[in-house]
C-alpha positions as CSV (number, residue, x, y, z in Angstrom):
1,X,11.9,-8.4,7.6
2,X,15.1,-6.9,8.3
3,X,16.8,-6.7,11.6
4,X,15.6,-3.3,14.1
5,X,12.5,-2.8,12.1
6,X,10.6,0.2,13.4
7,X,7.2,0.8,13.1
8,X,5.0,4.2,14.1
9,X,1.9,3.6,15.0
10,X,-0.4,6.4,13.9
11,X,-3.6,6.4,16.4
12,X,-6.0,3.9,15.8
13,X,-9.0,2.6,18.2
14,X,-9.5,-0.4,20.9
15,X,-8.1,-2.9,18.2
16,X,-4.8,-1.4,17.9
17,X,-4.1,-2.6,21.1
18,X,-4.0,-5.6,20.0
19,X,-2.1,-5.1,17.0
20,X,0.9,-3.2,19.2
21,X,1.2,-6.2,22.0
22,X,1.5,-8.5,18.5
23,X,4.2,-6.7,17.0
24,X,6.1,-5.9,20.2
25,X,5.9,-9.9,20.8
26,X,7.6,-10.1,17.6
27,X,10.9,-7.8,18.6
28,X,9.6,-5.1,16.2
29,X,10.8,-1.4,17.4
30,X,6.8,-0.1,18.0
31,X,6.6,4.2,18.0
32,X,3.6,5.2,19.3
33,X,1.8,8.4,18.5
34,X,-1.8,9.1,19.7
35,X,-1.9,6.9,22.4
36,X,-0.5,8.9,25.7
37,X,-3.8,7.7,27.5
38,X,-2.6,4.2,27.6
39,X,0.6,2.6,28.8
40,X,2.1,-0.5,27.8
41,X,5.0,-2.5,29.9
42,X,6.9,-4.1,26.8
43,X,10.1,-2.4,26.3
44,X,9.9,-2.8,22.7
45,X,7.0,-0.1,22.5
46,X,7.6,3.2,22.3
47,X,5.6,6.7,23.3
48,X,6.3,9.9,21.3
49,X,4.0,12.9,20.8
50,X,4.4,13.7,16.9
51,X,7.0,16.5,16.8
52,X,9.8,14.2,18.3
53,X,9.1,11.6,16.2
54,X,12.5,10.6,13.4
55,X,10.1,9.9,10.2
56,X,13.9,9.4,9.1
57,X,14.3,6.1,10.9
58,X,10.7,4.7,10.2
59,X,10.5,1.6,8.1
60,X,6.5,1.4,8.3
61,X,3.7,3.3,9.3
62,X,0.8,1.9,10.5
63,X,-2.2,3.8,10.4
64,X,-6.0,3.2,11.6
65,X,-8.6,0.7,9.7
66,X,-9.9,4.4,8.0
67,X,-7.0,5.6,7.2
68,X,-7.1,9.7,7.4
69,X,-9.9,12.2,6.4
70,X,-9.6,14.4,3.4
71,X,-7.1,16.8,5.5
72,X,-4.7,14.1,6.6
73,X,-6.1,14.0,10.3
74,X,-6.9,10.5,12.0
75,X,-8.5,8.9,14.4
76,X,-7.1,8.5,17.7
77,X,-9.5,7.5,20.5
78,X,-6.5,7.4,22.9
79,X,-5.8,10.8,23.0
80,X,-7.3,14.4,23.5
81,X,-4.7,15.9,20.9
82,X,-4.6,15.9,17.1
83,X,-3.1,13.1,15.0
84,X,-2.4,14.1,10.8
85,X,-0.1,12.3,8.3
86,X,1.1,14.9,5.6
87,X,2.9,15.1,3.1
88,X,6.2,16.9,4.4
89,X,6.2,13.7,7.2
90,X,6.0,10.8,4.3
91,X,9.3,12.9,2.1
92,X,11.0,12.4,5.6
93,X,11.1,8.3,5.6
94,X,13.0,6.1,3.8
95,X,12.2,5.4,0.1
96,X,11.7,2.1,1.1
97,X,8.9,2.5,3.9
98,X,5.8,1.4,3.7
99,X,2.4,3.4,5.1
100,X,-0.4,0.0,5.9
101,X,-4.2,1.5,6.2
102,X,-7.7,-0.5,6.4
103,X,-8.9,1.8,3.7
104,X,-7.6,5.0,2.0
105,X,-9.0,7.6,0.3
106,X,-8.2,10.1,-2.1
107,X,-6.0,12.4,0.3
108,X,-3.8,9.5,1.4
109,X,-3.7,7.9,-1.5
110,X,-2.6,11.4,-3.5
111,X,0.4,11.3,-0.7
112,X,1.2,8.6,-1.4
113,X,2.2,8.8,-4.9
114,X,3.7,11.9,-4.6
115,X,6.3,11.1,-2.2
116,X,6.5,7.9,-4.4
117,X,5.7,5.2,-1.0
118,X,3.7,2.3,-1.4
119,X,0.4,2.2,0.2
120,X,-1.0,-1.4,0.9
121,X,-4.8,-1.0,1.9
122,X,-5.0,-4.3,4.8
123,X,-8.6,-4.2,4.5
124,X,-8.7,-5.4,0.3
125,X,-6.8,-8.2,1.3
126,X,-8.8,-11.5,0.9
127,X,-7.4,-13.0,4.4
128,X,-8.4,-10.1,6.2
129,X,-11.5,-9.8,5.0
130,X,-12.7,-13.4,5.4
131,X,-11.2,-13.5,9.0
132,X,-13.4,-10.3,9.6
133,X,-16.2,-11.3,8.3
134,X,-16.7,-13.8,11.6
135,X,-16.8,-10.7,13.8
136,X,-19.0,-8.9,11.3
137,X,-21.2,-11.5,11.3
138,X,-21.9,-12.3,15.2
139,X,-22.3,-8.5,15.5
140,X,-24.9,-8.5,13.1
141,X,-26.8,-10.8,14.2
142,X,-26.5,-9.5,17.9
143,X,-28.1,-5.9,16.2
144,X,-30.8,-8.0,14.3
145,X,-32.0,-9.7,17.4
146,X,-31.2,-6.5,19.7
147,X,-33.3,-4.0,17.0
148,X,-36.5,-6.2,16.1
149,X,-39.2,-8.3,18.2
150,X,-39.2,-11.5,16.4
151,X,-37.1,-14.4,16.1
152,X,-34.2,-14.7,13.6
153,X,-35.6,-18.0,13.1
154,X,-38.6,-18.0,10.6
155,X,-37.8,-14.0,9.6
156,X,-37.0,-12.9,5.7
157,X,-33.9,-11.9,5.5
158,X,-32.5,-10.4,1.9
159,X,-28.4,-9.9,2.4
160,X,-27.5,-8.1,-0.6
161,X,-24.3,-8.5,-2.2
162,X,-22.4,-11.8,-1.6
163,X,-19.1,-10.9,-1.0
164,X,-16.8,-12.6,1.2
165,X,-19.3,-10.7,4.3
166,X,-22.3,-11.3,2.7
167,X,-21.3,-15.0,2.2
168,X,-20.6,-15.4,6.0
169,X,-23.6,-13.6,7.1
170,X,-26.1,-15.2,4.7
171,X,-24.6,-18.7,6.3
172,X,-25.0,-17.8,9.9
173,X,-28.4,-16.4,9.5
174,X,-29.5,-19.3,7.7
175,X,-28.6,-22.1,10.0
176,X,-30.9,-20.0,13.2
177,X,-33.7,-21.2,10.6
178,X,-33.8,-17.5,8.9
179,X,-35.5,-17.7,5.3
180,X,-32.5,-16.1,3.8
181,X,-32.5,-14.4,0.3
182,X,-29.4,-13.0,-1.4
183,X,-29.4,-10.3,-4.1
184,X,-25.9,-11.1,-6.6
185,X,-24.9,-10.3,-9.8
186,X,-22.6,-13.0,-10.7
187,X,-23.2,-16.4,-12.2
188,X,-20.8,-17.8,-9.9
189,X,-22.1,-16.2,-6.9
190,X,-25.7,-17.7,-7.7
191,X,-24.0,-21.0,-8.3
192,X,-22.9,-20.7,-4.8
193,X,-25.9,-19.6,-3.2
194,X,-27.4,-22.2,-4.6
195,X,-25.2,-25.0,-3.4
196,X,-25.9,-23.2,0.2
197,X,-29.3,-24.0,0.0
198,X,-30.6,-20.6,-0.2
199,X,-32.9,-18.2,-2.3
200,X,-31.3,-16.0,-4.7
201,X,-32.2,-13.0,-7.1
202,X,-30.3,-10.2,-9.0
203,X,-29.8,-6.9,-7.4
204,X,-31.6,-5.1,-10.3
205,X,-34.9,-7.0,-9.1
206,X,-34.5,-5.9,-5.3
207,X,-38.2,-4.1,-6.0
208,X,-39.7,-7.6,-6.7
209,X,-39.4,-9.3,-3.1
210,X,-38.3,-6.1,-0.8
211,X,-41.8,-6.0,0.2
212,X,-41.8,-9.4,1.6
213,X,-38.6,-8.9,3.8
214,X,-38.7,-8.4,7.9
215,X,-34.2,-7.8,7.5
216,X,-32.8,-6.3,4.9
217,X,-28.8,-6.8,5.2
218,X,-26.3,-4.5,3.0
219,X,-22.7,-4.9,2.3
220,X,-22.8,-3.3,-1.1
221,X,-20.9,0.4,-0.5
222,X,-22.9,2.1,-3.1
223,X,-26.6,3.4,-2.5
224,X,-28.6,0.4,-3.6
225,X,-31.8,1.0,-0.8
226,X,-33.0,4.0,-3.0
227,X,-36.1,6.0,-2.1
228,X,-37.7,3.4,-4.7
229,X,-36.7,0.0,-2.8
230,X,-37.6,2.0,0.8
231,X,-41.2,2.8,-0.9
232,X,-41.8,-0.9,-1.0
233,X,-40.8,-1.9,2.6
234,X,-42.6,-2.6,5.3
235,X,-42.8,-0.2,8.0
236,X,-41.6,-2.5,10.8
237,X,-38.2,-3.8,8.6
238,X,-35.1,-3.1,9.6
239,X,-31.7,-2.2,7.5
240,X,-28.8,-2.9,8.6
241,X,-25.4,-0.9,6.5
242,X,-22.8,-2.3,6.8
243,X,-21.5,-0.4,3.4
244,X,-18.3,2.2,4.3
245,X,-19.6,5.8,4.3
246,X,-21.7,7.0,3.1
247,X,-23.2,3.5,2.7
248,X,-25.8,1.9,0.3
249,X,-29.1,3.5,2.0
250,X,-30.6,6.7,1.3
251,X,-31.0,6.9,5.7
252,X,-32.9,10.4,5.8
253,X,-35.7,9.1,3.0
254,X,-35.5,5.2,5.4
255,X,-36.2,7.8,8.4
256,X,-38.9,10.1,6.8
257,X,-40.6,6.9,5.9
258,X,-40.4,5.3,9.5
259,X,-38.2,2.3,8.4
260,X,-34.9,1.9,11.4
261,X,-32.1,2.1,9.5
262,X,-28.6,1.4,11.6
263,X,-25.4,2.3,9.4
264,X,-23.2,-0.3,11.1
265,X,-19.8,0.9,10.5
266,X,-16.7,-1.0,11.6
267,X,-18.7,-3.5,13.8
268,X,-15.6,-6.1,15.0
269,X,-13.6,-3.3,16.8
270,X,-16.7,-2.3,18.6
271,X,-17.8,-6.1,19.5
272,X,-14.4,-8.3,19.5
273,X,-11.7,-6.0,19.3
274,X,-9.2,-8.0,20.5
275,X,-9.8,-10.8,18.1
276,X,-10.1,-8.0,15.4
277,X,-6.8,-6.7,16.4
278,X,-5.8,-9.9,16.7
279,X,-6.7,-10.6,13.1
280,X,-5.3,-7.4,11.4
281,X,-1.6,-8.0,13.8
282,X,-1.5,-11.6,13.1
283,X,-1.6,-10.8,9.4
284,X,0.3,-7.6,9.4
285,X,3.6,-10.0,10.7
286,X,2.9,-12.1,8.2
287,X,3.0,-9.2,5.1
288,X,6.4,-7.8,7.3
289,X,8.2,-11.6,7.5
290,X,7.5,-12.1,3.9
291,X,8.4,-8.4,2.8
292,X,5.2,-7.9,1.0
């Protein structure tokens, strides 16, 4: 990372807090835009609305875990006015700066290649994901205890999808005594779940044991929990998405049927922000110090 790096930091939620004291720490120039509710003492940070802002002199861009919406705007929970990347702001930066998002979709993505800057989507990485999972997890577990009136310990829980969450979660509600079930595709993944100690069956056979399940746990972010699989619940089990939008549940069938269904988007920022921003700064410095 080169000497009198500046940063603009494009809204964000509770986390980014975080993220700004960590890079500030570091000596890194931090522009702020979307955040004139809050104040911070470090010199290195730096309040701007939009307008005033030198895209010119900007070797990074930092923007929230979602990225923007389909018209460039983003989410700033700091301030009353409106944040947007666009296009004509991106042509204004170096060649060489770089925009860091959670996620992106097609809109920033599209800008991205058309002013020719590399994107890096934090949120794909494996580090950051396995460090969020922990947060993910707890806060499951918090809305599994909070959102039914029996014990984690002797429940049926089915976690589909045994990603680096899924893995985590399917751990941590197994060892409260949870008979835990995981629905996977790969031979590798069953190998694993196997080695854990737990129960295991492919995705495609969800119908088979769905019926038998007080938790149903999703992390895969396309619709799996289908009118068909909801037909076969019980009427007292509880889903908990933790799929981006739109998710892996078909939620107005889940709520015509009577089944809770709790689309639980972006859980560590609301439970442990500061360790989530925590996670996504400490890693961030790493990506800048090795010029990634």
């Amino acid at each position: 990372m080169k000497e009198n790096f500046k940063i603009l930091v494009m809204g964000g939620d509770n986390r980014y807090v975080e993220v700004i004291k960590k890079l500030a720490s570091s000596n890194i120039s931090v522009f702020l835009t979307g955040f004139n509710q809050l104040s911070f003492e470090d010199s290195h940070v730096n309040h701007c609305e939009i307008e005033e802002i030198d895209f010119s002199k900007m070797d990074a861009i930092l923007l929230p875990v979602a990225g923007t919406d389909l018209e460039g705007n983003i989410e700033a929970v700091y301030t009353d006015k409106t944040v947007k990347l666009s296009e004509e702001m991106l042509k204004k930066t170096p060649q060489h700066c770089v925009i860091y998002t959670g996620i992106a979709n097609d809109y920033l993505q599209n800008i991205a290649n058309t002013t020719n800057r590399k994107l890096v989507r934090l949120f794909t990485r494996d580090d950051i994901a396995i460090y969020n999972s922990i947060p993910t997890s707890e806060a499951t577990l918090q809305l599994a205890i909070e959102e039914t009136d029996v014990t984690i310990h002797g429940s049926n829980v089915i976690i589909l999808g045994f990603g680096r969450v899924g893995l985590t979660i399917a751990r941590n509600f197994a060892s409260l005594g949870a008979n835990v079930t995981v629905s996977a595709r790969k031979p590798e993944h069953f190998a694993r779940i196997s080695e854990m100690g737990l129960k295991s069956i492919p995705t495609d056979n969800l119908n088979k044991i769905i019926s038998q399940m007080d938790i149903c746990i999703n992390t895969i972010p396309y619709q799996i929990i289908d009118s068909e699989v909801i037909d076969k619940m019980k009427s007292s089990s509880l889903i908990i998405d933790l799929a981006s939008k739109p998710g892996g549940t078909d939620f107005e069938y889940a709520s015509q049927q009577g089944i809770k269904a709790i689309h639980a988007l972006g859980l560590p920022g609301k439970t442990a922000p500061k360790t989530a921003g925590e996670i996504i700064g400490t890693v961030l410095l790493e990506i800048l110090e090795n010029n990634e």
